[in-house]
N, C-alpha and C positions, 0 to 999 in steps of 0.2 A: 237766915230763916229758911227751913226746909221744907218743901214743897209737897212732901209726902215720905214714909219710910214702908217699905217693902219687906215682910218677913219671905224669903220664897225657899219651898221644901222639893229637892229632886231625887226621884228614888226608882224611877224606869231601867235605869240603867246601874254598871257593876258597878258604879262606885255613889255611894249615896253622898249629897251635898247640901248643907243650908247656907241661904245668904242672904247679908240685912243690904238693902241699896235705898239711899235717901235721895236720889239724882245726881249725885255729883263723888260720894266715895260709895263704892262695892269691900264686904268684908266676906267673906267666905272662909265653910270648915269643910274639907273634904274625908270624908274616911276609906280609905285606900284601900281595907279589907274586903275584898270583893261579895259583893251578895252577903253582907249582914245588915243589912237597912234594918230587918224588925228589932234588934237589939240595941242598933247604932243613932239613928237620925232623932228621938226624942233626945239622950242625952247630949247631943252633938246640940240640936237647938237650944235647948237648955245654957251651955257651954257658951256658944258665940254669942248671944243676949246678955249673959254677966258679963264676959268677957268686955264687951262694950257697953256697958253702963245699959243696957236697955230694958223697959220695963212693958208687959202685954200694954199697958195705956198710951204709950209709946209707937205701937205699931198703926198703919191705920189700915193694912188688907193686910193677907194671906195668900200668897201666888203659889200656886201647886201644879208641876208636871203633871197635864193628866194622863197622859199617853198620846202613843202607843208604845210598848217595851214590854218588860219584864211583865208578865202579868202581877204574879205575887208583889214587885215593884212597885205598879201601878195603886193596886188596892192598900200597902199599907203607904204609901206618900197620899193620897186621899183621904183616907182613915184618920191622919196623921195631925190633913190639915182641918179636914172635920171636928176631929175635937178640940184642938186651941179653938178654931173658929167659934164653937157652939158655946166653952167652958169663957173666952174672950170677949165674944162678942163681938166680931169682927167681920168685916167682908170677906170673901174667897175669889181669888181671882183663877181662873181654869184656861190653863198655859198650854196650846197646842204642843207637844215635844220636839216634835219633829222641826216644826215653826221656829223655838226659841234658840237653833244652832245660827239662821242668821242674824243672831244679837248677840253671836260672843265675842271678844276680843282676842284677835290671832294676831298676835305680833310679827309671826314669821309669814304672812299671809301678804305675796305684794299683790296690787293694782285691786282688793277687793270690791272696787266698784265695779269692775267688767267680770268678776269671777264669778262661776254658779255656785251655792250650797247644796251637797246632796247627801244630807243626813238617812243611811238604809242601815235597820235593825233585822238582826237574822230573826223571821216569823216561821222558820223550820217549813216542812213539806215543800222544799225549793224555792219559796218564795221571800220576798223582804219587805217590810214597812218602809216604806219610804215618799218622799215628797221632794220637790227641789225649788232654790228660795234664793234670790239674791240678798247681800247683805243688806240689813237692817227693814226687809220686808216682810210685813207676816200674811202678805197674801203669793199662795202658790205657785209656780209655772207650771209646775204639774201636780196634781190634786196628792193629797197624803192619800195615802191607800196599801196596800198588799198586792206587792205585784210580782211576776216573775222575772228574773233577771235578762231575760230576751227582750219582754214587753217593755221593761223603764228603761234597758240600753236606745232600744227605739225610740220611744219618746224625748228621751236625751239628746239622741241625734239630729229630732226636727229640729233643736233649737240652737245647735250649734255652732249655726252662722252667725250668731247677732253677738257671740260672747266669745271673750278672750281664754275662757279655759273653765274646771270645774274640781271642787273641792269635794272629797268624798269623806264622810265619817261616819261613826257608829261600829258598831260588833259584829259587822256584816261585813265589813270591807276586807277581813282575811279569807272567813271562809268562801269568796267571792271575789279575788284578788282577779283571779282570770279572767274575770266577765268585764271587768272596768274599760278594760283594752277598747271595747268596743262603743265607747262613747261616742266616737270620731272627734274627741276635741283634746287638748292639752288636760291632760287630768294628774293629782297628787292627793296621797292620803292623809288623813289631818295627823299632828305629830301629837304624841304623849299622851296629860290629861285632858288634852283639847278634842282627839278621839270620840269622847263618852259623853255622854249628857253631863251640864252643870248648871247647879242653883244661879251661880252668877246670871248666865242667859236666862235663865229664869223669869230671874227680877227684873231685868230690864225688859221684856218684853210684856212682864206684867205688868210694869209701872206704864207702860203705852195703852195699854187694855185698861188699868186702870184710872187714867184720864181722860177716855173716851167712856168713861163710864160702866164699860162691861165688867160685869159685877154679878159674883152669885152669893148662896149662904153654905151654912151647912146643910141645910137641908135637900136644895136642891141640885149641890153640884154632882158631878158624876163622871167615873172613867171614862175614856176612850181608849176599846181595845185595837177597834178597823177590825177586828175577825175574834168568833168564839175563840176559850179556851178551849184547848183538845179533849177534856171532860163533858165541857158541853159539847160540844159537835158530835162527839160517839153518843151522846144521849138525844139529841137533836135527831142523829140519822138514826138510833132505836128504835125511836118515837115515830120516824116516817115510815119506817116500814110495819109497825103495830097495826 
């Protein structure tokens, strides 16, 4: 008898992914074509739903990456789970992104009890989203935010007496491969698809959120960017000088 089933929809990042988790198995679709989520992630859920016998009465939430990443990302993975949510009738669960890298499963990853997670997305104008999380924790050691790669090496540093090393991923870690150096602790960059955001962490951090009750709808859930788009900010600094 299963305890709950988890639709969860990720689409922040380059490779859009859905996955159904009941507690105990993870089924996941990934589509490997980079930056097609508005064409890919309905028919992809659609897909792994038949695929596994599953019917919208079936499901009991909706766990949705809400950001930070991809803006365009952002808004249709939201979008996405807004309307099964609304057409369903379902709860939404609103998944920190950054949060759900320490809920994935890394095979190749030893001693992840003493290792840091440091999930950083390239946010352009030298800066990265980023936050840092030991496994299976979805509260912070350092706040998710937009930071500069001098300031979070810093921050990084206070803490890297108490831990055996630190795990770095997201889209950020190439064009910032130089800057890691400066952790001062053992560091390595996540391998493959384990790299990118994925529904699997998703779900499972949403099935935690969703046992604790945290719970939205459609109507009230909402992205997380951490920082305007670059459209608003040139209309934002318009505006301040009008």
């Amino acid at each position: 008898m299963r305890d709950m089933l988890i639709l969860a929809i990720e689409t922040t990042g380059p490779l859009a992914s859905c996955a159904l988790w009941d507690g105990r198995e993870m089924k996941q679709l990934i589509n490997t074509t980079q930056y097609s989520h508005l064409e890919e992630i309905a028919p992809m859920t659609q897909r792994l739903m038949r695929d596994n016998s599953v019917s919208p009465a079936d499901i009991d939430a909706i766990a949705v990456s809400r950001g930070p990443g991809s803006f365009t990302g952002v808004r249709i993975g939201m979008a996405t789970a807004k309307a099964l949510a609304q057409v369903w009738n379902k709860p939404v669960i609103e998944v920190p992104t950054l949060a759900s890298f320490a809920y994935g499963s890394y095979e190749w990853m030893m001693s992840p009890s003493r290792l840091l997670i440091c999930p950083i997305f390239d946010a352009r104008r030298s800066q990265v989203y980023a936050g840092v999380y030991r496994m299976g924790s979805k509260t912070p050691l350092i706040e998710d935010a937009a930071y500069g790669m001098e300031e979070l090496m810093e921050k990084i540093r206070a803490l890297s007496s108490d831990w055996d090393g630190i795990v770095f991923f997201g889209d950020a870690t190439a064009p910032y491969k130089d800057s890691l150096v400066f952790c001062a602790m053992p560091y390595e960059t996540a391998r493959g698809d384990d790299l990118y955001q994925m529904a699997s962490s998703v779900a499972k951090l949403g099935a935690e959120l969703f046992a604790e009750g945290v719970l939205s709808d459609c109507y009230s859930c909402k992205p997380e960017y951490l920082r305007l788009a670059e459209a608003e900010r040139k209309l934002a600094e318009k505006n301040g000088r009008a």
